[in-house]
PyMOL Python script that loads the backbone (N, CA, C, O; Angstrom):
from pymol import cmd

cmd.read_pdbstr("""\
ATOM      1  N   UNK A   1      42.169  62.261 -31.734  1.00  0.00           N
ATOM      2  CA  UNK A   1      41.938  62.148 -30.303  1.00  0.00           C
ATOM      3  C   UNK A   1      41.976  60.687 -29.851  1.00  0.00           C
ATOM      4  O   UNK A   1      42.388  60.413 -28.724  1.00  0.00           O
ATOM      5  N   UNK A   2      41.512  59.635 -30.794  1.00  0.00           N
ATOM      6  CA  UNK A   2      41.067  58.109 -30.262  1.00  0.00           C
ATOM      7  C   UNK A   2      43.118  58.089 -29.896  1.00  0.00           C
ATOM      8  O   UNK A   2      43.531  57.914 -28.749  1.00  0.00           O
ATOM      9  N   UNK A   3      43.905  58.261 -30.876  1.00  0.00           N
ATOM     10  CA  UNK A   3      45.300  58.021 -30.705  1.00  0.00           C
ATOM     11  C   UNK A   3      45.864  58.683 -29.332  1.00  0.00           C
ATOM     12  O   UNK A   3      47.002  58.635 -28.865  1.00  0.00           O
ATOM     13  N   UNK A   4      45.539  58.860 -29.196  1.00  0.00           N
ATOM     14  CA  UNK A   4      46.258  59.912 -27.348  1.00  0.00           C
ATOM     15  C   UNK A   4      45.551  58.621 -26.839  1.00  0.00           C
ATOM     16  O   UNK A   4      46.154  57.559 -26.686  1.00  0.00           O
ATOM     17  N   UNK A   5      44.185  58.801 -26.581  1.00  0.00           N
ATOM     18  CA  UNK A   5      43.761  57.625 -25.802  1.00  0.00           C
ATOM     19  C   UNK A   5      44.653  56.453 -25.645  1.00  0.00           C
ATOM     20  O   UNK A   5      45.239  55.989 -24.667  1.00  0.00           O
ATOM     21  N   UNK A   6      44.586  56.110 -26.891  1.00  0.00           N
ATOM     22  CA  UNK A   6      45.456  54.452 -26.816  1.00  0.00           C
ATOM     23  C   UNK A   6      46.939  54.529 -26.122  1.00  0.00           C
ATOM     24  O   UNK A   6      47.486  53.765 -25.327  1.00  0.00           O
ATOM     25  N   UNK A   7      47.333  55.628 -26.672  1.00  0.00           N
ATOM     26  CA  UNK A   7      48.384  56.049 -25.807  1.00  0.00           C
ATOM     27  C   UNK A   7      49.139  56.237 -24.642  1.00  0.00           C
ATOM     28  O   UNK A   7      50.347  56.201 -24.407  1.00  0.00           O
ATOM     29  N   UNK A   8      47.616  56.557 -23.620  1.00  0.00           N
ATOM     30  CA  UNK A   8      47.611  57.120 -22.470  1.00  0.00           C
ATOM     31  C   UNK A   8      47.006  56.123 -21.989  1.00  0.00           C
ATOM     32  O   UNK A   8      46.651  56.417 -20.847  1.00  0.00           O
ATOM     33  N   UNK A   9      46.586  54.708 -22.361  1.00  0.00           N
ATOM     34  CA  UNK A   9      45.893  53.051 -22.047  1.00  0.00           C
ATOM     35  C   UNK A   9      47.495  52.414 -22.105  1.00  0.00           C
ATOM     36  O   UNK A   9      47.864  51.786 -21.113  1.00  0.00           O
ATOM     37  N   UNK A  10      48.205  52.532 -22.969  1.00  0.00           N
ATOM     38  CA  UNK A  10      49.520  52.176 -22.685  1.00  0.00           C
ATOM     39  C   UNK A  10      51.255  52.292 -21.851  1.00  0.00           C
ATOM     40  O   UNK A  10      52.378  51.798 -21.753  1.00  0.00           O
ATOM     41  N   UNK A  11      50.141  53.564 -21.339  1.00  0.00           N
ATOM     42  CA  UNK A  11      51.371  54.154 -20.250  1.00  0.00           C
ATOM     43  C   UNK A  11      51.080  53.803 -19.636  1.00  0.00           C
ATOM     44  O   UNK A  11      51.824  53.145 -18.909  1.00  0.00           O
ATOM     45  N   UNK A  12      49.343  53.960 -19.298  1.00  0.00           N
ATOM     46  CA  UNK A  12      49.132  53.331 -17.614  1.00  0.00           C
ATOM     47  C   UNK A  12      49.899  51.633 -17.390  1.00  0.00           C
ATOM     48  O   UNK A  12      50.460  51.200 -16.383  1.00  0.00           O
ATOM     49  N   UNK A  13      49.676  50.975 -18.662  1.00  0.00           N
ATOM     50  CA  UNK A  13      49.680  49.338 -18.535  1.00  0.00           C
ATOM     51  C   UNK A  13      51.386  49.410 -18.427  1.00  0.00           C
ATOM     52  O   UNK A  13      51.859  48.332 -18.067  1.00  0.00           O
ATOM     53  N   UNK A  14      52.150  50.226 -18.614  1.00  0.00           N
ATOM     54  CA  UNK A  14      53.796  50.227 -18.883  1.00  0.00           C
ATOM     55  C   UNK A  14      53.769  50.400 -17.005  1.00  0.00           C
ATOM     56  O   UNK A  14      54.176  49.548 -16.215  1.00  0.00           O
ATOM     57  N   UNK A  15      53.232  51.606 -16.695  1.00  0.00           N
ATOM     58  CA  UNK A  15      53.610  51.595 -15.425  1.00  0.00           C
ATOM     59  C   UNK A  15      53.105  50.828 -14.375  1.00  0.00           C
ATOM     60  O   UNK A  15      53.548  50.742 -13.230  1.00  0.00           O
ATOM     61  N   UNK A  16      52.066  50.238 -14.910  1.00  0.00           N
ATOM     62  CA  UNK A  16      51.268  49.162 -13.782  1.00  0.00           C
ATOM     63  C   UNK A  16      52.344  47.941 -13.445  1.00  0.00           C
ATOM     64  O   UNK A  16      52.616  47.482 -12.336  1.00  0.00           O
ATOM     65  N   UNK A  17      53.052  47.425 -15.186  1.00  0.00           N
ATOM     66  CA  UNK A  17      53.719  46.566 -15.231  1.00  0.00           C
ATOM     67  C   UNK A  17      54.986  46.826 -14.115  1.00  0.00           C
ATOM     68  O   UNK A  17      55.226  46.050 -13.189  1.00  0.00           O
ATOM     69  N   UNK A  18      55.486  47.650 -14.299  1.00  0.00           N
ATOM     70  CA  UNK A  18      56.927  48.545 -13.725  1.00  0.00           C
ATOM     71  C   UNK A  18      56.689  48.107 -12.017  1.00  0.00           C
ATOM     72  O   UNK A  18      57.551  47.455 -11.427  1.00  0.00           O
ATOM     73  N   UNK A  19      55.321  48.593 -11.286  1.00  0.00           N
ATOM     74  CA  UNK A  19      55.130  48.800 -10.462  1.00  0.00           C
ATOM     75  C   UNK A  19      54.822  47.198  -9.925  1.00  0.00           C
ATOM     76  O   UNK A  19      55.225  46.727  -8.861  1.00  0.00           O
ATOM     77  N   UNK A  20      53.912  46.422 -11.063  1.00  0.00           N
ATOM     78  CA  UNK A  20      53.856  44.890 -10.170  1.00  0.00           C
ATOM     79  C   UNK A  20      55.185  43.810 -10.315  1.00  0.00           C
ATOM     80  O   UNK A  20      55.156  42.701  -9.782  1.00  0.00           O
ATOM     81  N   UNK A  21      56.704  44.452 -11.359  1.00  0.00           N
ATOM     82  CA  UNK A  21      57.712  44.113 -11.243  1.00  0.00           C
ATOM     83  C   UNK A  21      58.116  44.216 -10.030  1.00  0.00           C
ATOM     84  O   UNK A  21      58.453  43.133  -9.552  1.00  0.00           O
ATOM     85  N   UNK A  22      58.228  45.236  -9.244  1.00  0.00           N
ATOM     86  CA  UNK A  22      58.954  45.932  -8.489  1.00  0.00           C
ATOM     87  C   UNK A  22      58.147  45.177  -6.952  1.00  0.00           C
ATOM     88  O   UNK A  22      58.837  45.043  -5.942  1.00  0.00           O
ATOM     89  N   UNK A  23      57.204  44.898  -6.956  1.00  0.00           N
ATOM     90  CA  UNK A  23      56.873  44.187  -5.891  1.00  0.00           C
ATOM     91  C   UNK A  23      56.973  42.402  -6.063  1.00  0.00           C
ATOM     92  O   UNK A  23      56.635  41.432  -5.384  1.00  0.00           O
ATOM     93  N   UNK A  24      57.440  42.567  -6.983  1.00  0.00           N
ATOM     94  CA  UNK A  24      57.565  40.698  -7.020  1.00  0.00           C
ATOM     95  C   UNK A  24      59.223  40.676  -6.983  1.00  0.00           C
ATOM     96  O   UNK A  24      59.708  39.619  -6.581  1.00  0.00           O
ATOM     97  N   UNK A  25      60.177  41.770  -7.374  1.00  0.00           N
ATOM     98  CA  UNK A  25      61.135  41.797  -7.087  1.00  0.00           C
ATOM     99  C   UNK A  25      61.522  42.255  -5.316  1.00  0.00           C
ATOM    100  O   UNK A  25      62.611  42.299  -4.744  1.00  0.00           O
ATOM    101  N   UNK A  26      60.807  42.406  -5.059  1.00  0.00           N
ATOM    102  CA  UNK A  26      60.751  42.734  -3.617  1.00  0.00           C
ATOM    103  C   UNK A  26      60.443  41.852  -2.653  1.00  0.00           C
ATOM    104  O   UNK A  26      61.130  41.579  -1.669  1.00  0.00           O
ATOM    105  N   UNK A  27      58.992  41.237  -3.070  1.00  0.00           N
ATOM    106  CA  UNK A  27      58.820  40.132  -2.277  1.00  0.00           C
ATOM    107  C   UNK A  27      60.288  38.689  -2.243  1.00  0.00           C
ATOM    108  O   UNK A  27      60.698  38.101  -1.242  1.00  0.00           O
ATOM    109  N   UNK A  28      60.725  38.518  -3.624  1.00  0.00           N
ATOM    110  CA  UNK A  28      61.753  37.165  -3.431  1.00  0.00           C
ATOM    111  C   UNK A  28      63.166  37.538  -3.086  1.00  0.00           C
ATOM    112  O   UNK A  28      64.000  36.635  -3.018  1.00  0.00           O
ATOM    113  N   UNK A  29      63.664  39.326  -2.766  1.00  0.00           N
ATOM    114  CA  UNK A  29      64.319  39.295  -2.348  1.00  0.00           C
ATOM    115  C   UNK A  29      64.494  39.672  -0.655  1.00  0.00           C
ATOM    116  O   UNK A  29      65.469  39.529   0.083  1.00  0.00           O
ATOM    117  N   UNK A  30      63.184  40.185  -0.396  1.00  0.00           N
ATOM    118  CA  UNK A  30      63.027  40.087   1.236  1.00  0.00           C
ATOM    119  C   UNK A  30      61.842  39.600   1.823  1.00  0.00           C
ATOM    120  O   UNK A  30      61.476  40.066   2.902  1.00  0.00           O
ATOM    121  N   UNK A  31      61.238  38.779   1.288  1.00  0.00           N
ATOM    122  CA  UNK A  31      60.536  38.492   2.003  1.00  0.00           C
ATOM    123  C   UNK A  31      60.422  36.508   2.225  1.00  0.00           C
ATOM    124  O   UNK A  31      59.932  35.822   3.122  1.00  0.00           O
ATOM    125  N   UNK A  32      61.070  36.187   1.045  1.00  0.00           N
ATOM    126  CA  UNK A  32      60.792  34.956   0.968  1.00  0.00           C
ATOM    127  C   UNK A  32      62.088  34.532   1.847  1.00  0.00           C
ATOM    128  O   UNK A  32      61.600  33.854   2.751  1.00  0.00           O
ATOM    129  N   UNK A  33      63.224  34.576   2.004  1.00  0.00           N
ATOM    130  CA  UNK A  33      64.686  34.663   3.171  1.00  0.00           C
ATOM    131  C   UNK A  33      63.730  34.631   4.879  1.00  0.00           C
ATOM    132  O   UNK A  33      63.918  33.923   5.868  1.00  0.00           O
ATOM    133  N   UNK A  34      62.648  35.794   4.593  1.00  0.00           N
ATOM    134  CA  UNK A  34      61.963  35.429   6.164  1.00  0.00           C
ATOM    135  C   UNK A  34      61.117  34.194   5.921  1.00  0.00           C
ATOM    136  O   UNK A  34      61.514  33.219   6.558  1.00  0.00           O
ATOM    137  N   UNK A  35      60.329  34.043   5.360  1.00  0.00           N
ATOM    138  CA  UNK A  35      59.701  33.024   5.141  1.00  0.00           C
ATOM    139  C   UNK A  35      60.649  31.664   5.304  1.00  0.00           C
ATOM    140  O   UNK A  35      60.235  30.864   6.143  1.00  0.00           O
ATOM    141  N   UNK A  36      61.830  31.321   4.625  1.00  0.00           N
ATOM    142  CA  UNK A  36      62.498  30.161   4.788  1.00  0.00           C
ATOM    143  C   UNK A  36      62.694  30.339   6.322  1.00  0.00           C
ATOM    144  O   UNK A  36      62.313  29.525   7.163  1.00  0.00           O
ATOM    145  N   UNK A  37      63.170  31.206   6.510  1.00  0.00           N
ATOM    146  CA  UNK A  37      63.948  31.340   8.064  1.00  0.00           C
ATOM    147  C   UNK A  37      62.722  30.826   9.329  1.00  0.00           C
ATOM    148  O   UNK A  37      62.987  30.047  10.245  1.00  0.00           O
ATOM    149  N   UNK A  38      61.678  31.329   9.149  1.00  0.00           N
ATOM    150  CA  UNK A  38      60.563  30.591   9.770  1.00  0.00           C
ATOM    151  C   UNK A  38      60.310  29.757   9.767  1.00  0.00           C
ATOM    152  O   UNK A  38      59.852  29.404  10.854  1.00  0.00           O
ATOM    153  N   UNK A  39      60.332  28.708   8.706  1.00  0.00           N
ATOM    154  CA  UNK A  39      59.715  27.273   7.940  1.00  0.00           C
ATOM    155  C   UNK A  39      60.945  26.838   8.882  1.00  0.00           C
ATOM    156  O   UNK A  39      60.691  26.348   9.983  1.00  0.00           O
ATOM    157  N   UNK A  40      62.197  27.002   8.486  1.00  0.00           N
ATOM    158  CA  UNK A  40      63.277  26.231   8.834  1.00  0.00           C
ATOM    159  C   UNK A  40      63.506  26.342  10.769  1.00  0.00           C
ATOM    160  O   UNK A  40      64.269  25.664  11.456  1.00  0.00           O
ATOM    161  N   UNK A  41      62.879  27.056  11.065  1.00  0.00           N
ATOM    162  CA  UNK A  41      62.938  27.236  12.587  1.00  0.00           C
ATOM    163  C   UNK A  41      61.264  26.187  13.393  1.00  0.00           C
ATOM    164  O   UNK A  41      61.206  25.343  14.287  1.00  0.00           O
ATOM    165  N   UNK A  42      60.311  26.749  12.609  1.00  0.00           N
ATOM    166  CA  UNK A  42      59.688  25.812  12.761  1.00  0.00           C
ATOM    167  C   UNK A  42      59.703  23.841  12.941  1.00  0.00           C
ATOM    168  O   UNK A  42      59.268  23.050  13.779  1.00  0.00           O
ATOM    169  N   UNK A  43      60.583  23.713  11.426  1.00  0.00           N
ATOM    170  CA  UNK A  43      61.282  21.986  11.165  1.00  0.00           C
ATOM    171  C   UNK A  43      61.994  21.612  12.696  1.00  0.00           C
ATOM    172  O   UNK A  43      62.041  20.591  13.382  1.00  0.00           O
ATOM    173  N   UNK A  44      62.570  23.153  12.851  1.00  0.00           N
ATOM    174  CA  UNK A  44      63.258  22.397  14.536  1.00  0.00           C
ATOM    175  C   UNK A  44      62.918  22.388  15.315  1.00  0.00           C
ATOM    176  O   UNK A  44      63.349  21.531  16.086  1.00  0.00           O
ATOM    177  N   UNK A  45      61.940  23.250  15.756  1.00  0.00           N
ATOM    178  CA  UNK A  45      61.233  23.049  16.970  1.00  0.00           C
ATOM    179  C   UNK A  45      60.198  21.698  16.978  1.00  0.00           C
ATOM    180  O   UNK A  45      60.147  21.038  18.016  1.00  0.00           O
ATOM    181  N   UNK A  46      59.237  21.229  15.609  1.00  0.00           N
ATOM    182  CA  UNK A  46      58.954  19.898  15.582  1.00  0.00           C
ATOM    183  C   UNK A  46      59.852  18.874  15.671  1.00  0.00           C
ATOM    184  O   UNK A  46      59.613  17.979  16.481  1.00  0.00           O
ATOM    185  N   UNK A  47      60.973  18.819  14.908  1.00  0.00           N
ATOM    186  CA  UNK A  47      62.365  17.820  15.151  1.00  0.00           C
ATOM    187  C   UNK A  47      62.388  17.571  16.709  1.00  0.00           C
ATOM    188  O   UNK A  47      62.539  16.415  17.104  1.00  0.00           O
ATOM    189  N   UNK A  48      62.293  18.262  17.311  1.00  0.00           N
ATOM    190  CA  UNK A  48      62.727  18.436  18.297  1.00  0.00           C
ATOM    191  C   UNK A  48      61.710  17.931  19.507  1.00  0.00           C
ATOM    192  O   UNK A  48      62.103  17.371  20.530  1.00  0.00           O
ATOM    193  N   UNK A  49      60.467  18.206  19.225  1.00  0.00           N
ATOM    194  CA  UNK A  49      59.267  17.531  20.418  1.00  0.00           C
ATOM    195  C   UNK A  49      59.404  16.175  19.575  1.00  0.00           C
ATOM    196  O   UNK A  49      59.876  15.252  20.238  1.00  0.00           O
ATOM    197  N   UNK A  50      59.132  15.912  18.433  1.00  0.00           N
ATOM    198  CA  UNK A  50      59.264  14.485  18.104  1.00  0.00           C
ATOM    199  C   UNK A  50      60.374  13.672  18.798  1.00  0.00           C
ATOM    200  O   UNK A  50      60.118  12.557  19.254  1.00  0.00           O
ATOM    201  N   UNK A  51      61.729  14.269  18.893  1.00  0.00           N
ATOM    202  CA  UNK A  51      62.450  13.484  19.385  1.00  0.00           C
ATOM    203  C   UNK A  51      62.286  13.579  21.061  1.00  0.00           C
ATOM    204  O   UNK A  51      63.051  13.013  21.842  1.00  0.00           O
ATOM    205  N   UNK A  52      61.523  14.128  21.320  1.00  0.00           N
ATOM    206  CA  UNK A  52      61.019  13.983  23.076  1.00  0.00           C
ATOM    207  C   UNK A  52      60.655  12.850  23.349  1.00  0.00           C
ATOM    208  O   UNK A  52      61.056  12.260  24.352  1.00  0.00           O
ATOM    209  N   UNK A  53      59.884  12.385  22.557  1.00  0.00           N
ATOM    210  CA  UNK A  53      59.041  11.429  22.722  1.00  0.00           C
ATOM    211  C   UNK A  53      59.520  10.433  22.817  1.00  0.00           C
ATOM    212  O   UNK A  53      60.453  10.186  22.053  1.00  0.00           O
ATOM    213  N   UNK A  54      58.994   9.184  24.027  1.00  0.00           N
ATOM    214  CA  UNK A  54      59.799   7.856  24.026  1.00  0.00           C
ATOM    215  C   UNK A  54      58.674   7.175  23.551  1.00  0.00           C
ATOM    216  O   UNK A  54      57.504   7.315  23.905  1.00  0.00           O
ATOM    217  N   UNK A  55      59.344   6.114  22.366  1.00  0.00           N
ATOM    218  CA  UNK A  55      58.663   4.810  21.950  1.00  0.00           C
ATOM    219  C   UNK A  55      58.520   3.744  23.109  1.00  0.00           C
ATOM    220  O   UNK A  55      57.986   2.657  22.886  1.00  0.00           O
TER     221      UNK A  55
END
""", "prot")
cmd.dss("prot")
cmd.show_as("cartoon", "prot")
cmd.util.cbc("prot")
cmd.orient("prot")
């Protein structure tokens, strides 16, 4: 019986793994593209009041 156990401790950890793959493969292929796209829209809108400004 202890052997099923260990067994059934190693499926869960196979599929936990599977499942926190699958969200880290998820996050860098859609989520981090929004993230740049923000950062980089942000850079211009500061670029941009900075260069408002007269010395």
């Amino acid at each position: 019986m202890k052997k099923r156990r260990g067994q059934s401790t190693l499926e869960y950890v196979l599929v936990l793994t599977a499942i926190v793959g699958a969200i880290i493969l998820a996050a860098t292929k859609f989520v981090k593209p929004r993230v740049e796209a923000s950062l980089d829209h942000v850079t211009g809108e500061m670029n941009d009041q900075v260069n408002k400004i007269q010395f």
